[in-house]
Z-matrix of the N, CA and C atoms (Angstrom, degrees):
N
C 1 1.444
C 2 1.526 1 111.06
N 3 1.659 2 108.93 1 -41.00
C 4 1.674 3 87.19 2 -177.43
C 5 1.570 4 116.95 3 -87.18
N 6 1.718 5 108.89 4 8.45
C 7 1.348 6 100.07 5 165.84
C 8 2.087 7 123.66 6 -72.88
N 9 1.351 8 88.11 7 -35.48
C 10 1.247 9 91.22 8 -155.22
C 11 1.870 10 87.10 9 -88.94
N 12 1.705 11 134.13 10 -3.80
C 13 1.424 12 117.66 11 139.53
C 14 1.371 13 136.62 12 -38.71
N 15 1.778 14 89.65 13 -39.71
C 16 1.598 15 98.78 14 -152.39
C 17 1.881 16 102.45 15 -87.07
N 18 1.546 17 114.49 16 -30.96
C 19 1.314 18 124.11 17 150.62
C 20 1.474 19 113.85 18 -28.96
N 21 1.464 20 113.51 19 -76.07
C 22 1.433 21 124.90 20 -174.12
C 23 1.611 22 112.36 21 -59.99
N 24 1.194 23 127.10 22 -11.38
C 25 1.436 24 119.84 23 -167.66
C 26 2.049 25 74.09 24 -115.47
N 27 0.680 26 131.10 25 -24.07
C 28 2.250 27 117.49 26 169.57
C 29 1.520 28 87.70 27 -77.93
N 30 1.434 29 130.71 28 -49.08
C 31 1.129 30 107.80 29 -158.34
C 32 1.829 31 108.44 30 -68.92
N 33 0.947 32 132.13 31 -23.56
C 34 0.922 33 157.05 32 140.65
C 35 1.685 34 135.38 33 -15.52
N 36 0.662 35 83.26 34 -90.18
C 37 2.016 36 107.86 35 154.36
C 38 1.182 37 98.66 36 -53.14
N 39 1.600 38 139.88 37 -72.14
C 40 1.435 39 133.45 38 165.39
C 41 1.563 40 127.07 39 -24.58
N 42 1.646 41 104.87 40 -58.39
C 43 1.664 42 96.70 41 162.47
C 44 0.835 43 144.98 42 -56.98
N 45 1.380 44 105.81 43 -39.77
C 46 1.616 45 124.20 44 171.25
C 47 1.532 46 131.79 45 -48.81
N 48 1.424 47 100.49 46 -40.34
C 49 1.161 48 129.59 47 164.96
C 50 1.276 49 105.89 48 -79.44
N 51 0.925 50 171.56 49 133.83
C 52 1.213 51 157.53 50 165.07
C 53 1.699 52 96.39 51 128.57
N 54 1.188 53 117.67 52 -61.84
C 55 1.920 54 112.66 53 166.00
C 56 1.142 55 99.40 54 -85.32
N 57 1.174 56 157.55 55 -1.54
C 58 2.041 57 138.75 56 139.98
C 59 1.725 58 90.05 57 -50.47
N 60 1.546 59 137.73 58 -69.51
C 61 1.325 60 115.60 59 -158.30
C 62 1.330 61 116.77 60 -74.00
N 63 1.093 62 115.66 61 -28.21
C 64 1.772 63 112.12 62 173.37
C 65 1.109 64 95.19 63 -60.80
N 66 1.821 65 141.49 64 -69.03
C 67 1.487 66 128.90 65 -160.61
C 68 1.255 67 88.84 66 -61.51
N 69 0.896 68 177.84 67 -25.91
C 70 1.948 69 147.43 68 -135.52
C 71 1.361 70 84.99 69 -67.70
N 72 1.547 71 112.71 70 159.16
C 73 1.284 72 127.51 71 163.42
C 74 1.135 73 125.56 72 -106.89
N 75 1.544 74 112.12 73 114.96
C 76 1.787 75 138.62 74 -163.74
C 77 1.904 76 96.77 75 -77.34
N 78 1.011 77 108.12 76 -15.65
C 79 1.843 78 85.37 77 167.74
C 80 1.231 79 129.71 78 -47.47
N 81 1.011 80 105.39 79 150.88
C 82 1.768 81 109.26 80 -174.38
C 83 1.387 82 107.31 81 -151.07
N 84 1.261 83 121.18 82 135.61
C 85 1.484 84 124.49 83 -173.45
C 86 1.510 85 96.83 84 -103.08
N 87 1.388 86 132.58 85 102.94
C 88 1.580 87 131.22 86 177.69
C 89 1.402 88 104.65 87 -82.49
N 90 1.557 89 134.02 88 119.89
C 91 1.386 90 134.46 89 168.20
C 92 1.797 91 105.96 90 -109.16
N 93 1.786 92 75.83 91 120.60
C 94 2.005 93 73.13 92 156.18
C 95 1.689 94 112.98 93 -111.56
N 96 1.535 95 84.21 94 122.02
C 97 1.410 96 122.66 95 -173.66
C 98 1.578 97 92.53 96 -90.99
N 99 1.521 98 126.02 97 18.22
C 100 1.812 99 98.40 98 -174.46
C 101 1.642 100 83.66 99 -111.56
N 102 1.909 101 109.47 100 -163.19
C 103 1.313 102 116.29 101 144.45
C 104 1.213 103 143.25 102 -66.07
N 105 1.300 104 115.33 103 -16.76
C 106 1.344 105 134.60 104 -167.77
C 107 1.331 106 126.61 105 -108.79
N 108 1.603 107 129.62 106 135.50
C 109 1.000 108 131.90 107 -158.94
C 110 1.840 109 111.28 108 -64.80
N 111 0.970 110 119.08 109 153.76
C 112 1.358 111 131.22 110 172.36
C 113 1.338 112 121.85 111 -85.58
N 114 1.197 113 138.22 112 67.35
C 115 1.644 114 126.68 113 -157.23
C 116 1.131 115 110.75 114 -74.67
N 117 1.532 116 127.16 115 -45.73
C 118 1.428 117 132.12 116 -169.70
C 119 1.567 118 115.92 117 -133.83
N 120 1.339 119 128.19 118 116.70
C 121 1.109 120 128.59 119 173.24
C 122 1.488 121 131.64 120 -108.03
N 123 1.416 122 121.29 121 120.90
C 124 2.015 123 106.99 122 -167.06
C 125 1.390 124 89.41 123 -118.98
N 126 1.175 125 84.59 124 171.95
C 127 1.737 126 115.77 125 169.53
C 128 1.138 127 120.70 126 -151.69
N 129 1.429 128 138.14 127 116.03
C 130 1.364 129 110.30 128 -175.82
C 131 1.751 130 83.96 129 -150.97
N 132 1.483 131 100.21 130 149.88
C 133 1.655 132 126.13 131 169.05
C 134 1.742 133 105.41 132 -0.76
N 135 0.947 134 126.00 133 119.34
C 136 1.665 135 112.00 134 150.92
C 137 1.742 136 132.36 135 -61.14
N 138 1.212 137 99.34 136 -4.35
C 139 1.829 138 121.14 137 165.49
C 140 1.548 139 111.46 138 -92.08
N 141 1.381 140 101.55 139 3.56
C 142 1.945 141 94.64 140 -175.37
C 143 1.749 142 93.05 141 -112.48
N 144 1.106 143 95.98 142 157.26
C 145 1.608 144 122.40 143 174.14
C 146 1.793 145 106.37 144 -76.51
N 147 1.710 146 110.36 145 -48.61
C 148 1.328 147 119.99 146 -166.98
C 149 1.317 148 110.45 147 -107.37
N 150 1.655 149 115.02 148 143.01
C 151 1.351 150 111.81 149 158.41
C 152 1.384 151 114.84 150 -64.12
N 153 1.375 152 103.39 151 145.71
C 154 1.858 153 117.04 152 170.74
C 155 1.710 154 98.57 153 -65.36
N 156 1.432 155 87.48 154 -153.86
C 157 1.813 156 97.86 155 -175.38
C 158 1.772 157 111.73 156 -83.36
N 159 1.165 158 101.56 157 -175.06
C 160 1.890 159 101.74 158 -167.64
C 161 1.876 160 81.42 159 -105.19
N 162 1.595 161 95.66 160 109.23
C 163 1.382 162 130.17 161 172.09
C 164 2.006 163 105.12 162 -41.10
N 165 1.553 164 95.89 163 -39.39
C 166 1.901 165 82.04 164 -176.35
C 167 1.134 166 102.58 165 -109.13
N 168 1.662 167 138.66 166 15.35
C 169 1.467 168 126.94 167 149.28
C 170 1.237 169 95.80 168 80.80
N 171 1.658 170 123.43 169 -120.54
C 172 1.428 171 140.90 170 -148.10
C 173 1.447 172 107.74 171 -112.26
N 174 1.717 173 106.14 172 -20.27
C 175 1.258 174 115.14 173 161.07
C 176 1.744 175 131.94 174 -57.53
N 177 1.443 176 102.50 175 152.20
C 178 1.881 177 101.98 176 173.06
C 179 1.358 178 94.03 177 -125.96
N 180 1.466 179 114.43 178 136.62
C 181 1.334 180 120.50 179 133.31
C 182 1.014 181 154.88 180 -75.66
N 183 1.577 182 122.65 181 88.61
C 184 1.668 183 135.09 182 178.90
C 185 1.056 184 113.53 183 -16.47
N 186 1.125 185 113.53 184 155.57
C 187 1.700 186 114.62 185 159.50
C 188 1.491 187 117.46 186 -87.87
N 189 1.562 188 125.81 187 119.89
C 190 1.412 189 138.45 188 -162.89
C 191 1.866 190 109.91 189 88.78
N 192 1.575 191 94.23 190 20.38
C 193 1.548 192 88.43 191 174.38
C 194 1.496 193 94.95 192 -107.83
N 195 1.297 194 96.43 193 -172.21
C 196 1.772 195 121.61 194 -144.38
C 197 1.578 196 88.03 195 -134.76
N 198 1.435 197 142.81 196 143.06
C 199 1.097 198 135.26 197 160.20
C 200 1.699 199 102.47 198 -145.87
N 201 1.531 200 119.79 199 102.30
C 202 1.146 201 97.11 200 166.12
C 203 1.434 202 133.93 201 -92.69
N 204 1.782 203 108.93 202 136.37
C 205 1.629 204 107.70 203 -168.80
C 206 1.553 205 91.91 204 -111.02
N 207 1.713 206 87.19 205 154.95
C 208 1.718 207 104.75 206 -172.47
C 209 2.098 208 75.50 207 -103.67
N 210 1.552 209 103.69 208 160.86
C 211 1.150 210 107.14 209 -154.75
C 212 1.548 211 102.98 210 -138.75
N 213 1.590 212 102.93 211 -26.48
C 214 1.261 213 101.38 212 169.33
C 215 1.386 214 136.96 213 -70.02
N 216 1.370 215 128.59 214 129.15
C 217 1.746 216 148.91 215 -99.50
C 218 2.165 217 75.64 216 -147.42
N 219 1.349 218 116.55 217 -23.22
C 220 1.432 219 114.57 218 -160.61
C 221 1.602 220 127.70 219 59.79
N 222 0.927 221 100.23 220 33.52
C 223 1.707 222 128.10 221 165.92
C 224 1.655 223 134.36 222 -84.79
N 225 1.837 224 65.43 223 -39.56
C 226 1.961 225 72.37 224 176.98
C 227 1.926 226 107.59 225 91.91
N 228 1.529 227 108.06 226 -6.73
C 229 1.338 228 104.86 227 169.05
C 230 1.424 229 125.15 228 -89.45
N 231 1.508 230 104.38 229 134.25
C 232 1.366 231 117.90 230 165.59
C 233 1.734 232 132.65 231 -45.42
N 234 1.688 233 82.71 232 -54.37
C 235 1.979 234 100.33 233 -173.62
C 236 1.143 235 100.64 234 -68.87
N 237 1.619 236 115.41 235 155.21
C 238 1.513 237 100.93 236 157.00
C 239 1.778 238 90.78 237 -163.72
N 240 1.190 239 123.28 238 173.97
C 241 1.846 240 126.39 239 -169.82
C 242 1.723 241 81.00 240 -122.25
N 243 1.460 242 92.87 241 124.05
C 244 1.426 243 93.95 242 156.05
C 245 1.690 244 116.03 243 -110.41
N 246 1.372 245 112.03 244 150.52
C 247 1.323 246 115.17 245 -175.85
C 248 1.919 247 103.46 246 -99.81
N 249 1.291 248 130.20 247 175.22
C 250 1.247 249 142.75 248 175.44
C 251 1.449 250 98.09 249 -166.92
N 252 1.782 251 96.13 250 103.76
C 253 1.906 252 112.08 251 153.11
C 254 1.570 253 129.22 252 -70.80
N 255 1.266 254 124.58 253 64.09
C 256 1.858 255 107.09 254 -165.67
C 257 1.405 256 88.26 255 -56.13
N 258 1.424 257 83.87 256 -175.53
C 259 2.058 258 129.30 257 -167.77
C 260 1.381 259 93.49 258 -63.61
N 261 0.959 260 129.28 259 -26.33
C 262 1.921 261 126.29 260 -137.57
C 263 2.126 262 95.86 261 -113.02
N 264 1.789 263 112.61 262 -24.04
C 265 0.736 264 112.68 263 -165.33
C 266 1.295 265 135.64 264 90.32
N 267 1.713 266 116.33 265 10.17
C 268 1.024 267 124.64 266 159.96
C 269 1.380 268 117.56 267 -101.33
N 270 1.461 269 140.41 268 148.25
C 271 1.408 270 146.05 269 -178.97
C 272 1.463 271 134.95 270 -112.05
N 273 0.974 272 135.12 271 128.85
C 274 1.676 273 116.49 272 165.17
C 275 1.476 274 103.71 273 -124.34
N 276 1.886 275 79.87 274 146.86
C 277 1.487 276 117.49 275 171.03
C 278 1.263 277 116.78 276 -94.02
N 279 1.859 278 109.41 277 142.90
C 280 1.485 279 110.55 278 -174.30
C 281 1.666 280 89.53 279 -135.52
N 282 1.369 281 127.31 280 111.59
C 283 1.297 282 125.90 281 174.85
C 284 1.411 283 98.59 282 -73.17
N 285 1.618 284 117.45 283 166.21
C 286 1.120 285 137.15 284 158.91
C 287 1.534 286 132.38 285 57.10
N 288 0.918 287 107.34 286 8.62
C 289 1.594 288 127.86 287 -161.17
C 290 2.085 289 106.05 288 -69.20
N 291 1.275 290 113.21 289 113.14
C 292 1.411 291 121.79 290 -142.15
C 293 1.173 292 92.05 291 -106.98
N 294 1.967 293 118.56 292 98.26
C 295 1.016 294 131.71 293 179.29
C 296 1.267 295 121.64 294 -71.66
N 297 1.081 296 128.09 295 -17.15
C 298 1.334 297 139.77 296 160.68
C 299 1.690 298 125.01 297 -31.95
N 300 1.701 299 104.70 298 -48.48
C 301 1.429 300 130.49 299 172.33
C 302 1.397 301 114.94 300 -104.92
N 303 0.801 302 124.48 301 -55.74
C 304 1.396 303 126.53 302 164.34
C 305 1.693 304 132.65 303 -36.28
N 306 1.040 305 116.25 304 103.23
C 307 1.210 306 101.28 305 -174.30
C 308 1.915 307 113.87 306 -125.44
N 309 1.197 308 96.46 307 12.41
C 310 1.913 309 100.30 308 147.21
C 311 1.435 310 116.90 309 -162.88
N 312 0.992 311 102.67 310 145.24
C 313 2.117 312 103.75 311 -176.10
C 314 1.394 313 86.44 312 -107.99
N 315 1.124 314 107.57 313 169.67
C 316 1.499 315 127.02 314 -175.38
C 317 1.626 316 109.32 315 -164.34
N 318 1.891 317 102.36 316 104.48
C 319 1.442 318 104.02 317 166.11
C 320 1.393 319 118.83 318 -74.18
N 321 1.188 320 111.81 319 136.61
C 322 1.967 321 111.75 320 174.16
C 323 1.404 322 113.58 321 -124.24
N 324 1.255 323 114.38 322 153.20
C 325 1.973 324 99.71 323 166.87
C 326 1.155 325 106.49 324 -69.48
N 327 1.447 326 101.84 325 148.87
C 328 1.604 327 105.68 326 165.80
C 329 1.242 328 125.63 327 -120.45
């Protein structure tokens, strides 16, 4: 009997844990902190090869705007690479960026 407790109280602890990382909350507040407009923004899995779709669609992001993106992919992953298209056609990449904790990125010039 106290084996198959001590099972149920891991099995236990296992779930629990396990719905804390699925709930985390994948919002993310993206700020562009540069001059330049933001045309296209991705995010996709750090286990994927490809970016997903451009998160603001038809939208641009100003410079000193605020855009919050929901990030969850329904995976249950934390990491994820976000991409940034400016106006001009140049981009930056941010590997790994752990939406889980994170709760705003901020592009800047550098």
């Amino acid at each position: 009997m106290k084996i198959f407790s001590t099972l149920a109280a891991i099995a236990l602890i296992s779930l629990s844990a396990m719905t804390f990382a699925d709930a985390a909350n994948r919002k993310v507040d993206i700020v562009n902190g540069t001059t330049k407009d933001i045309a296209e923004f991705y995010a996709s899995n750090t286990g994927t090869d490809d970016w997903e779709e451009d998160i603001l669609g038809q939208d641009v992001l100003a410079p000193d705007e605020t855009f919050e993106a929901d990030i969850d992919d329904g995976t249950g992953a934390c990491f994820f690479d976000f991409k940034a298209v400016f106006s001009d056609g140049t981009s930056h990449i941010q590997k790994k960026v752990n939406v889980c904790k994170v709760s705003t990125f901020t592009y800047t010039n550098n």
